[in-house]
N, C-alpha and C positions, 0 to 999 in steps of 0.2 A: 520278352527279352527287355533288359532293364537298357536303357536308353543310353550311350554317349556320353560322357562329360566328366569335368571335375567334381561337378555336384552331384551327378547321380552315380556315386559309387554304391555298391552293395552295402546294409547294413551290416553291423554286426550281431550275431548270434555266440550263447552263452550254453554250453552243454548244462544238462541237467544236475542240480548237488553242484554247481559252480559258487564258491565265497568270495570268489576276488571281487573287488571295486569295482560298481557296473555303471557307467556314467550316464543312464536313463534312470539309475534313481533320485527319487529327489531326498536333498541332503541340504541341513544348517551349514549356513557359513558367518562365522561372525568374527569381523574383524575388529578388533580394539586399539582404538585410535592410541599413539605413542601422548604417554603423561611425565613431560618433563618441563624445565625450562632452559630454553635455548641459549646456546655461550655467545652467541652474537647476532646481528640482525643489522640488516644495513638503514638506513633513518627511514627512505620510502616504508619500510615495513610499519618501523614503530607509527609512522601518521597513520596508516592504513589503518593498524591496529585501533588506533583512536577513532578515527573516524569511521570504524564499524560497529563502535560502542555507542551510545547515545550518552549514557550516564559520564563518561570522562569525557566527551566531547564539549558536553554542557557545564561541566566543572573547569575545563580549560577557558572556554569562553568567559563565564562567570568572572574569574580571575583578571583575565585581560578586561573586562570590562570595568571590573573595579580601580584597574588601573586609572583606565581612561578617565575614568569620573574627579578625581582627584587633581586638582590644578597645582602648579607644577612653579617653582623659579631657578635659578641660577643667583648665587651668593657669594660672596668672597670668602675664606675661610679665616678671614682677619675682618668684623668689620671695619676699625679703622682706615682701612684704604677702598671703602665704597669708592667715593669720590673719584676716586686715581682708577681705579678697575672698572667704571661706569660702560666705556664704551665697549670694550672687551667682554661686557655682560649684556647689551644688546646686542654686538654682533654671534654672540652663540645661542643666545635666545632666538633671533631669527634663523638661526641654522637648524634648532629643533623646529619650530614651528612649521621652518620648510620640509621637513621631513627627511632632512640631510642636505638639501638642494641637489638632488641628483635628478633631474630633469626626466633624464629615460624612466623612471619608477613611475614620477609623476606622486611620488607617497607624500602625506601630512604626517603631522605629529603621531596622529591615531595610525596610519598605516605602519609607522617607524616602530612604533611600541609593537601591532600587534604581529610584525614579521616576527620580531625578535625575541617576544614573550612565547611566540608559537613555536620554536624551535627549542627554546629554552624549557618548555613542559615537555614538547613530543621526544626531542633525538637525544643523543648518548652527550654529544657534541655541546652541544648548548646553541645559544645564540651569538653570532658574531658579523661583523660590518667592517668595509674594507676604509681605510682614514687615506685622504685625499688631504696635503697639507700644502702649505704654499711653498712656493720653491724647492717642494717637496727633499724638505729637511726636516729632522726629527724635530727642532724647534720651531717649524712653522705655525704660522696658524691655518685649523683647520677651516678649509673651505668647502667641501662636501664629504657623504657619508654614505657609503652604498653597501645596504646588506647582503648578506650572500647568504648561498643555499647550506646549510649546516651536514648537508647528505654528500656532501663533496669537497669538505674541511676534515682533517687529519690532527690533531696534535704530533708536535717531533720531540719534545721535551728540548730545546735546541734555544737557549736564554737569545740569541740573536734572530734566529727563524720560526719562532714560536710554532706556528702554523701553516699550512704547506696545503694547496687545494689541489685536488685531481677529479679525473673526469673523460672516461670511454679513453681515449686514443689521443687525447689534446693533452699539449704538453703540460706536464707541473707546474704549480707555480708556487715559488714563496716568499711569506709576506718577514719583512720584518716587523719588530716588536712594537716599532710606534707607527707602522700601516695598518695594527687591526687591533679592533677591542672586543674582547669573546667573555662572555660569561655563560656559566653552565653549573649544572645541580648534583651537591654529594659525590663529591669528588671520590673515584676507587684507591683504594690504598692496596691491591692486590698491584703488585709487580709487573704484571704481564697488561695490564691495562690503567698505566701510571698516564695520567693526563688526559682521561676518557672521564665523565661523567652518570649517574647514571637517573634519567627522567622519571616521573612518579609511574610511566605504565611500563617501566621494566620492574620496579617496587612490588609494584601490586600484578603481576603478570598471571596467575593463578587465578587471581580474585577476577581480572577481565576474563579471565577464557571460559572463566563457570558461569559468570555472567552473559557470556557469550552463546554457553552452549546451551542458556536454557532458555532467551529468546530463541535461540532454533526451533529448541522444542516445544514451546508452546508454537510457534509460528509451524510448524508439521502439524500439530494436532488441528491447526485450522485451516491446512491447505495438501494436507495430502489424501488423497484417495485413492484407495484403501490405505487406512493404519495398517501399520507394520503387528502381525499379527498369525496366530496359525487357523484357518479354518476345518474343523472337526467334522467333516463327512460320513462320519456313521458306518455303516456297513457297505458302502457303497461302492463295487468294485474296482477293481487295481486301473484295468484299463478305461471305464466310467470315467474315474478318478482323473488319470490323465490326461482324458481328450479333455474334462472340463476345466482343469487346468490350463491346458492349450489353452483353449477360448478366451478363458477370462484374462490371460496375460494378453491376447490381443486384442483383450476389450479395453482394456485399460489403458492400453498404449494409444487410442484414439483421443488425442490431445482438442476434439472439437467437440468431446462430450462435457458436458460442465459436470454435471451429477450423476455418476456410476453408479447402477444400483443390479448388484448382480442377484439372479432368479434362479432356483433351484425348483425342481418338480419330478415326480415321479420316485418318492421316498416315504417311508415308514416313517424311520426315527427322526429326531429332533437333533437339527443340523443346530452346531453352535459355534460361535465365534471366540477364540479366545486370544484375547490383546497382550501383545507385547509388552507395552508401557501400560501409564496409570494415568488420570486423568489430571488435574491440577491439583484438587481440592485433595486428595489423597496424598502428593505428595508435598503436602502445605510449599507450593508453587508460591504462594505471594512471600509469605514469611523467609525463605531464602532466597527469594530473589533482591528482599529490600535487604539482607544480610549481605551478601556481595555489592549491591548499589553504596552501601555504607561505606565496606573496606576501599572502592575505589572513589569515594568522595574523600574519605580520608587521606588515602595517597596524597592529596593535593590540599590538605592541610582543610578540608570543610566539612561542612555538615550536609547533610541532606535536604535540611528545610532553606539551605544557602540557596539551592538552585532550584527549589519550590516542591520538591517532592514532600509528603507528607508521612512522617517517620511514626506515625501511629494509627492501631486501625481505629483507634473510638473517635472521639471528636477532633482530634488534635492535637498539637503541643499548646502546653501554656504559655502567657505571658513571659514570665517570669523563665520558662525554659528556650525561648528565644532569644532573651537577650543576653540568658549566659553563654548559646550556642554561637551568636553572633560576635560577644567577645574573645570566644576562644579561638574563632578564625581568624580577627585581626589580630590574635598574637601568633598565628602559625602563617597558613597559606599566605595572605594577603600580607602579611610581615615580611615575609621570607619575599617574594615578589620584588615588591618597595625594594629589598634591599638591595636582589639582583640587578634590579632596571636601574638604580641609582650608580651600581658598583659601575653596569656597564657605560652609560653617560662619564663619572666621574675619569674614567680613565682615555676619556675625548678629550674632556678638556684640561684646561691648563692647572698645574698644580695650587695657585693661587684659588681657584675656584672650585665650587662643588654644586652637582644637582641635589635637590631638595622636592619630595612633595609636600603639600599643604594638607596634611591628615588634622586637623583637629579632631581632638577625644572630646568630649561633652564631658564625662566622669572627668577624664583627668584635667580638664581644665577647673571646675568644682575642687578636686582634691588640692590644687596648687595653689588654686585661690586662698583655700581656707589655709594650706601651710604655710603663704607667705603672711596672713594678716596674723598667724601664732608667732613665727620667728620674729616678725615687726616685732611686737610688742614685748619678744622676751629680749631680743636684742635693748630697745631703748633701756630696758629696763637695767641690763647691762653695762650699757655708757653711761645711765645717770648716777649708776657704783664706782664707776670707776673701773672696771674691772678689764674692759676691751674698748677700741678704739675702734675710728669707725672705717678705717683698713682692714683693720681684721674682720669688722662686721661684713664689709662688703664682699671679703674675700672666703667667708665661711660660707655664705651663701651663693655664689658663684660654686661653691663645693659641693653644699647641697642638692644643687640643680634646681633653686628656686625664680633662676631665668631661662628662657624656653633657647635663647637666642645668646650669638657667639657676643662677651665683652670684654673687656679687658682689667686684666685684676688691678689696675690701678682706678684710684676716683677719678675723673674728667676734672678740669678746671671746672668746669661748668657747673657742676653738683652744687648746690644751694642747701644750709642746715636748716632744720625746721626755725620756725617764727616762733617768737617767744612764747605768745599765746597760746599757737598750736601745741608748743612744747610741755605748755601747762597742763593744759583740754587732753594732752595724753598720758600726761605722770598722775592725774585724779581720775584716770579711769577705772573704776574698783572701790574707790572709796566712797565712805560713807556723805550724807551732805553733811552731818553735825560738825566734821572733819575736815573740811573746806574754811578755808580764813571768809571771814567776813568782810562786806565792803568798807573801803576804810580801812581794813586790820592793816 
């Protein structure tokens, strides 16, 4: 007599010539993960997302760090009134430097960039900081700068309440237009998400997930026992079959065996194993893994060799193909960056003034050189025709861009014309000596 309980109920029995659905058979199930891309995701998601990638994690880094390396000023946007805007350019100079002066942070310069660069790669939002002004009036001056979490920032489209923070159960809050400075990437022009941005790993969301899924799968192929797979049992009968099923499913489940190696005996034929998957080299595993690593170093405007991976399998890249790789970053990622992080400063401070980094180009410094000593010289050559004056000289080249820096299209009193000599020593360059007067002439 079968025993008492909820568990020992009587099995079930199947008449003979029975086809229905017998749930002691064993049967495939394979489920197919959903392949789309998702209409929204709250910011905790999108960092996760990055920060379970290694490759975008190491390109957002990359980025902020290039930041960092670039030294940095505050300038007037007139220089005519250095002099007069002096103090008002170190007191916001010490404001960055302090990291906003927001004491509870405790952040520097570098922490201020990299709060703010980091939300501005990962979330929809961008990056933004709440403006702390004196007498907290729009024309105050700013006295501290505290960033905020970009996962709990809103746009309203609302020209007076720009921005609007929430958060579980505490109440709204919002900022007006001169309490907060937000900057954020690719802005949506779809209707329904007008004032929403969208960061390089909603770009590339594809490109991480494959990436994604095929560290899994090489990371299973090195840590799962048994591979997913069918084992071929031969003639070996129904119920055989099952009890050694049984077993092995609870062999496997003992989580204190390190190496599973299951044993078969008392058979004819040639028991075989046949695998689910493939192995790497079969599925040129390297070759589309560094193809996805590409698409998401691109998202964010780099290359591969930026962040030290090596984008060829024979010896390497050449010379000659890094330094074009390295130019073409500084005119994408690292550009676009620079611009954001300047837009967001720019709109702290006061409109008289503007932040600036210290990017020198080596090339472009070489190409500017050589195009002001050509315009010199076709210029003089122009004044000693007659032809232009040297207002318009100074003022064509002001046009050109053959000063790096802000001047004003008038000459200064100060400007001094060349020295007669010099004047000389410059109008015979080119000519012959036979063609030069003689001493005495």
């Amino acid at each position: 007599m079968a025993k008492a309980g909820f568990f020992n109920y009587p099995q079930p029995n199947h008449p003979k010539g029975d086809i229905s659905i017998n749930i002691e058979d064993l049967y495939l199930t394979r489920f197919t993960p959903p392949w789309s891309r998702p209409s929204t995701l709250p910011a905790n998601v999108w960092r996760a997302w990055v920060l379970q990638q290694p490759v975008a994690m190491v390109c957002r880094e990359t980025l902020i760090a290039s930041l960092l390396a670039l030294d940095w000023q505050i300038t007037p946007r007139n220089s005519k009134y250095r002099e007069e805007l002096e103090p008002t350019i170190r007191h916001y100079t010490k404001l960055l430097v302090d990291g906003g002066n927001y004491p509870q942070l405790g952040l520097d310069y570098a922490g201020l960039v990299e709060w703010i660069a980091g939300d501005l790669l990962d979330t929809p939002f961008g990056g933004a900081a709440e403006i702390g002004r004196k007498g907290n009036s729009p024309d105050g001056r700013v006295v501290w700068i505290r960033p905020l979490d970009a996962g709990t920032l809103y746009p309203t489209l609302n020209g007076d309440y720009p921005v609007v923070q929430m958060y579980l159960a505490y109440d709204a809050v919002a900022f007006r237009s001169w309490e907060i400075s937000r900057t954020f990437m690719s802005p949506h022009s779809f209707l329904l998400k007008e004032g929403w941005g969208m960061a390089p790993p909603e770009k590339i969301y594809f490109a991480l997930e494959l990436l994604n899924r095929g560290d899994k799968y090489y990371a299973n192929l090195l840590l799962e026992v048994p591979t997913a797979g069918i084992l071929d049992l031969g003639d070996m009968e129904k119920d055989a079959a099952m009890e050694w099923a049984t077993a092995f499913k609870s062999f496997v489940q003992d989580e204190t065996v390190a190496f599973r190696v299951p044993v078969l005996y008392e058979h004819n034929n040639k028991i075989e194993y046949i695998p689910f998957g493939k192995v790497p080299n079969d599925i040129m595993f390297n070759q589309i893994t560094l193809k996805y690593a590409a698409l998401v170093a691109a998202a964010y405007g780099m290359s591969l060799s930026d962040i030290g991976l090596q984008t060829t399998s024979a010896s390497g890249e050449t010379l000659a193909g890094s330094i074009r790789q390295e130019r073409r970053t500084k005119k994408t990622g690292h550009a676009r960056m620079k611009s954001k992080v300047k837009s967001f400063f720019d709109r702290i401070l006061p409109e008289q003034l503007e932040f600036n980094f210290i990017d020198y180009d080596d090339e472009l410094n070489v190409a500017l050189g050589r195009a002001r000593l050509a315009d010199s010289q076709a210029f003089l050559t122009f004044k000693d025709m007659g032809v232009v004056s040297a207002q318009e000289i100074r003022s064509q080249a002001i046009q050109d861009g053959l000063f790096s820096k802000s001047m004003p299209d008038e000459i200064p009193p100060d400007a001094k014309p060349l020295m007669p000599s010099a004047e000389r020593t410059v109008r015979y360059i080119g000519e012959k000596d036979n063609d030069k007067p003689k001493e005495g002439g």
